[in-house]
GUSEVO-57995 format. One record per residue (C-alpha): residue in three letters; x, y, z. Coordinates in steps of 0.02 Angstrom, whole numbers, plus 32768, in hexadecimal, padded with zeros to 4 digits. Example, Ala and Ser with C-alpha at 12.3 -4.5 7.8 and 13.67 -1.06 7.14 Angstrom:
ALA82677F1F8186;SER82AC7FCB8165;
END
This chain:
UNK912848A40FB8;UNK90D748A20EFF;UNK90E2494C0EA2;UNK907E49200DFC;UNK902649C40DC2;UNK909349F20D21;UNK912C49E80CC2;UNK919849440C9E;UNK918D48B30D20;UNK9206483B0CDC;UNK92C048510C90;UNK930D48080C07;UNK9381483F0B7D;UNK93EB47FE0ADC;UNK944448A40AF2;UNK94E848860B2F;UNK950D492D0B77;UNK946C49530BBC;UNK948948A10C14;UNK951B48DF0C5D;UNK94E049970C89;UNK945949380CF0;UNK94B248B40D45;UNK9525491F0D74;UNK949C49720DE8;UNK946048D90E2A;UNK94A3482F0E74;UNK943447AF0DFE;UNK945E471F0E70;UNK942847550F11;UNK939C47EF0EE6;UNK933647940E46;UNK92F846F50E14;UNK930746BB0D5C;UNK926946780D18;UNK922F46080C87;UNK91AD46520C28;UNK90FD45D60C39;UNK9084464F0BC2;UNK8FD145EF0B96;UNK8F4E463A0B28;UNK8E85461E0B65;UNK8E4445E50AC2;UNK8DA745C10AB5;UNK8D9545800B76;UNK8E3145350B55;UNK8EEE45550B89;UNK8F50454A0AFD;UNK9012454C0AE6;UNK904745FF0AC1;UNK908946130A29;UNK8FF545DA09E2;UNK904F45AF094D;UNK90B5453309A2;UNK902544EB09EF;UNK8F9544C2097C;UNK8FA04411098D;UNK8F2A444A0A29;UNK8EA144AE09B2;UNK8E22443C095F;UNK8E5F43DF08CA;UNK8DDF443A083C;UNK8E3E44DB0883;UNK8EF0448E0878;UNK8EBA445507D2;UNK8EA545000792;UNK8F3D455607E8;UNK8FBC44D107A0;UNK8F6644EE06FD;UNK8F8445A106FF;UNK902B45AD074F;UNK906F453106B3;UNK901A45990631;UNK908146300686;UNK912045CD0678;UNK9115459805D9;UNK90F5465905B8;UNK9191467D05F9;UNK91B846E70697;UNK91AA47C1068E;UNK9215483306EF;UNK91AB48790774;UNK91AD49130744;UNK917B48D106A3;UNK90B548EA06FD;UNK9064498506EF;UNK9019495E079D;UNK901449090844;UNK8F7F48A707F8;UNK8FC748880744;UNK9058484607B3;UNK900F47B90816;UNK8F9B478B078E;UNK902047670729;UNK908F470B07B4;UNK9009469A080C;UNK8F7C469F0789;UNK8ED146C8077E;UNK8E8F464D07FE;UNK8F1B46760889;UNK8EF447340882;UNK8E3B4725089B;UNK8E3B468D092D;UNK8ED446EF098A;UNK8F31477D0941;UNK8EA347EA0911;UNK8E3A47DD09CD;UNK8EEB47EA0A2E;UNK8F2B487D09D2;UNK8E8E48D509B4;UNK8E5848CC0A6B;UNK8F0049080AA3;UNK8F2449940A1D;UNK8E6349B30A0D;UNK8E8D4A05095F;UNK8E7C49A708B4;UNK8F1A493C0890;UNK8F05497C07E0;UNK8F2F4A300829;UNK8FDD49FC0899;UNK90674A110850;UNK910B49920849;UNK91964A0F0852;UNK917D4A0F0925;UNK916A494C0931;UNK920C493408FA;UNK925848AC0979;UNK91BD487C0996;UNK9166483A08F6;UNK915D476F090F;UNK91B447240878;UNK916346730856;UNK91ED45E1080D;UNK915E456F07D6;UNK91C344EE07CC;UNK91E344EC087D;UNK912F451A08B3;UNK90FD4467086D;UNK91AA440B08CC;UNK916F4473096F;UNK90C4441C094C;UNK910743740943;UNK91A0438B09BF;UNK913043F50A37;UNK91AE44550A5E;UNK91AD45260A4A;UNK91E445E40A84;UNK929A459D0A7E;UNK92BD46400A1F;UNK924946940A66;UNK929047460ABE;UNK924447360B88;UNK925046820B73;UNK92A946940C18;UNK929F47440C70;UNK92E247990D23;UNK926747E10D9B;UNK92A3481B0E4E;UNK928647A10EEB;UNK925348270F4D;UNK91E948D00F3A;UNK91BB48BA0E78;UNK91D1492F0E08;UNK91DF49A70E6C;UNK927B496F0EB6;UNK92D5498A0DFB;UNK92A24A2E0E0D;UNK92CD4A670ED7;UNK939049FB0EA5;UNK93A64A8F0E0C;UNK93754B140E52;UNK93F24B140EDC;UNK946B4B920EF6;UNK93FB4BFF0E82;UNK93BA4CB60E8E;UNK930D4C7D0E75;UNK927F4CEC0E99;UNK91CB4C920E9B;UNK91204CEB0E83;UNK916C4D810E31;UNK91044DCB0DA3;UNK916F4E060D12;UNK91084E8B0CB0;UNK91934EFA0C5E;UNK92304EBB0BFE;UNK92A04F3C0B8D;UNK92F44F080B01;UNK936B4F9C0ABA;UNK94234FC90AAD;UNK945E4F150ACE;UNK941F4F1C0B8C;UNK937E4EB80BB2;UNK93194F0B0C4A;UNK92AB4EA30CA5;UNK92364F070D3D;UNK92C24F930D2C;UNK93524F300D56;UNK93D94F150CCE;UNK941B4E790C80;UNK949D4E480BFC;UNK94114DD70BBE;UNK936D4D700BCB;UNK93584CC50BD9;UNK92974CAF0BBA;UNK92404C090BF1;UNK91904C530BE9;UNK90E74C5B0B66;UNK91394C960AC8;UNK90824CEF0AB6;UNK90804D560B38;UNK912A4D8C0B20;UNK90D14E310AAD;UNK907C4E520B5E;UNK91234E610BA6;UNK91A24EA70B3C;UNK91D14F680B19;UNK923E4F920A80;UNK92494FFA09F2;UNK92784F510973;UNK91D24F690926;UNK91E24EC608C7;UNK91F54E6F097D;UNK91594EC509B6;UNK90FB4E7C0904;UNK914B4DD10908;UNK91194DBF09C5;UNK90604E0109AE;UNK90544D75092A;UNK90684CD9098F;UNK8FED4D2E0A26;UNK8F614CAB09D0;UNK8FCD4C0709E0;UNK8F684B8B0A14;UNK8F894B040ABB;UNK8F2D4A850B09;UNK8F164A7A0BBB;UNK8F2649D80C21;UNK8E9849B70CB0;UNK8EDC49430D45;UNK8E9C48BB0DB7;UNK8F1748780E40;UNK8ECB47DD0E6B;UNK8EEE473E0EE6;UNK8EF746990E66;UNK8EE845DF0E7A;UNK8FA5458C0E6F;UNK8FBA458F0DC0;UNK907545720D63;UNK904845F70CEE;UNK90B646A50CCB;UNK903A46FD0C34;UNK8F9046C60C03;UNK8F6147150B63;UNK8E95473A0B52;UNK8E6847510AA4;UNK8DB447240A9E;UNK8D23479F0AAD;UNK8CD0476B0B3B;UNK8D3C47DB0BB5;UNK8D9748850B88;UNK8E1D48260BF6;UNK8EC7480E0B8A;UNK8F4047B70BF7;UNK8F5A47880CA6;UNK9000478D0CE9;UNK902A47220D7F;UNK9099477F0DD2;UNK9099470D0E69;UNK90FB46960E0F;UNK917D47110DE7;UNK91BD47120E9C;UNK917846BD0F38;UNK918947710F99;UNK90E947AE0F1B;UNK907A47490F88;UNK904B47621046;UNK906346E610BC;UNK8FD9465410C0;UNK8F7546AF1029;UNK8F55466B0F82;UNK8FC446A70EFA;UNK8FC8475E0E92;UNK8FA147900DEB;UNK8F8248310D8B;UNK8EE1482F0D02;UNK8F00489A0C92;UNK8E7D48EF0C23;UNK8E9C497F0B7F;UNK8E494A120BA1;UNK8DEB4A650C41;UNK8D8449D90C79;UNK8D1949FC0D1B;UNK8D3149900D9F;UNK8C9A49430DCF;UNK8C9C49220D10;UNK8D5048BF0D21;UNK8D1A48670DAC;UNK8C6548160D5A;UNK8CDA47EE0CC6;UNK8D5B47A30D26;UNK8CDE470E0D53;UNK8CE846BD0CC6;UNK8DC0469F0CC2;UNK8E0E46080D17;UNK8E57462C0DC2;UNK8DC846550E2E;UNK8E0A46F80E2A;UNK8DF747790EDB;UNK8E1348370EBC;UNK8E8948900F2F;UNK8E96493B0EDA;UNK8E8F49850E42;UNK8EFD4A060DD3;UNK8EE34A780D1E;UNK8F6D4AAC0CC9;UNK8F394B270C47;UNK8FD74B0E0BD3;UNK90104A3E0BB6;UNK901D4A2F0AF9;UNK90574AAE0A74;UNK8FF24A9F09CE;UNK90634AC90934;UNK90014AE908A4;UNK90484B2107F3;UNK90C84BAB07F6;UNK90C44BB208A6;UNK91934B7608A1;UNK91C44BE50829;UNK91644C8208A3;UNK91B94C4B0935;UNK92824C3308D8;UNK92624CDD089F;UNK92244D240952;UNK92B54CC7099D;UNK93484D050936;UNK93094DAB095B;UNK93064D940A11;UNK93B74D6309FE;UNK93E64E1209CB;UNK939B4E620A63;UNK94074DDB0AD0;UNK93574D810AEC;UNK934F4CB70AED;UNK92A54C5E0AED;UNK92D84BA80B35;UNK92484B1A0B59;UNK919E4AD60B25;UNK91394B7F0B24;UNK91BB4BF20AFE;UNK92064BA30A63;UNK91484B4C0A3A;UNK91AB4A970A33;UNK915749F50A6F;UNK91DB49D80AF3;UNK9207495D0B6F;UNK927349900BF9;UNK930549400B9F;UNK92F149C90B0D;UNK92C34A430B7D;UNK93654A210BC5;UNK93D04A180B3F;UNK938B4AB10AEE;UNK93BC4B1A0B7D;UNK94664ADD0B6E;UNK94694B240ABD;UNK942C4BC70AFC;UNK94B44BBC0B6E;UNK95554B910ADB;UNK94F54C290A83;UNK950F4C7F0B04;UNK95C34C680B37;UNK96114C780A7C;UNK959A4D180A7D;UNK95304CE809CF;UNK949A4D5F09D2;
END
């Protein structure tokens, strides 16, 4: 009943209307469970309390030492807007220190963007950026408590039929055609043609750089603006579904170099329908990048679980990589699109770091553009 391969596997939203566009698909009482989140980072051949921030009363005291150090020579520096950083590294240097970046931030990132930090841009983070209060780092690490702000603190996920169940519940009652290849789309005199068939307009939830593949129009300043974001960069995601040992975990974060592994996520403790009957529980390894298999599997020995592969998956396409100017490219290809009644919505189309909650809620701005007819 577990459908794990791509895409979001857990809900949650501050959003209020995309809260209430999605419940109103689904009963959350009877078809999801609500879940708190139990994230752990493997540190060293340790699991330590994720933030790490909130936990370093579990590091060794001569690195505690140092972090405290730094993080009150940053306060008494006084805080910078985020976008006060040129870059993604600039950015957590300057938020968690020197010491931080290169024991956590630095591995994580690095193995899951596999570009230099130094070369990411903020603009697409936004939302997503952690912003430190120092003051309450050092309370969390006497208190021992943390993530109360945190935003999957507590999450959704369905109680039967994973994520795929999200997606089988909206596409009911929909016109939707599966395997068809889409090779031609006209853009001219305010009709879109897709295959030959005409359309009012184009809702477009695919690779923003094959679009130039695709599209047929005489708006030669599409055509140019399209051809220049064919060399965006992604990163791939290489997947091991595994049986686990019972473990209370959600997310284990992997920073450490030993494995190309980045997190596990125990998706058996999402919902007690993502494990067959008498077996040990799931879990889905996750790995940046095409990984072969029999590689993931020797690496695999060495994480906690006494992990069993059951199959394997590669998405090409998991993480956008926004460089410098990339924003500004895509606004401008974007607001032409809108002209020719086109709408890129989602992760690959606008080149956004989306969950499915902003996923979500940009597709319900497409559709207010839509309705008041703004082009």
């Amino acid at each position: 009943g577990l459908f794990h391969c791509v895409g979001g596997h857990i809900f949650n939203t501050r959003v209020e209307m995309v809260a209430g566009w999605f419940w109103s698909k689904f009963d959350r009482e009877k078809e999801f469970i609500k879940a708190k989140r139990n994230a752990r980072i493997l540190f060293e051949g340790q699991l330590v309390g994720y933030p790490i921030e909130d936990h370093l009363y579990e590091l060794a005291p001569e690195k505690v030492s140092r972090i405290i150090h730094e993080l009150l020579v940053l306060e008494a520096e006084g805080r910078r807007e985020p976008f006060a950083y040129r870059n993604f590294e600039e950015f957590l240097t300057g938020n968690f220190g020197e010491t931080l970046y290169q024991l956590y931030f630095k591995p994580y990132n690095q193995k899951i963007w596999r570009t230099d930090l130094a070369e990411i841009s903020l603009e697409w983070l936004e939302g997503k950026l952690p912003m430190p209060d120092y003051r309450e780092i050092i309370l969390n690490n006497i208190t021992r408590e943390s993530e109360k702000g945190m935003v999957h603190n507590t999450f959704y996920y369905p109680l039967k039929g994973g994520s795929q169940f999200i997606a089988d519940r909206l596409a009911q009652n929909l016109d939707v055609r599966y395997g068809m290849q889409i090779t031609n789309i006209e853009a001219d005199n305010n009709k879109v043609r897709v295959e030959g068939q005409s359309y009012d307009g184009m809702i477009y939830t695919g690779d923003i750089r094959r679009l130039h593949e695709r599209m047929n129009t005489n708006d030669s300043g599409l055509k140019s603006a399209l051809q220049k974001v064919g060399y965006l960069r992604s990163n791939g995601t290489s997947n091991l579904f595994c049986e686990t040992d019972d473990t209370d975990l959600s997310w284990l974060y992997i920073p450490g170099p030993s494995t190309r592994a980045h997190r596990i996520i125990y998706t058996g403790n999402f919902s007690p329908n993502n494990n067959p009957p008498g077996s040990r529980k799931t879990c889905t390894v996750e790995f940046s990048g095409k990984v072969a298999r029999e590689e993931m599997e020797k690496e695999i020995m060495q994480l906690p679980g006494k992990l069993k592969v059951l199959d394997m998956n590669y998405e090409p396409n998991s993480y956008v990589i926004q460089t410098s100017g990339v924003r500004e490219k895509i606004t401008h290809i974007r607001t032409k699109l809108r002209k020719h009644h086109i709408y890129p919505v989602g992760r690959f189309a606008e080149w956004e770091y989306y969950n499915m909650d902003k996923a979500i809620e940009s597709a319900m701005n497409a559709a207010d553009l839509i309705s008041n007819g703004i082009h």
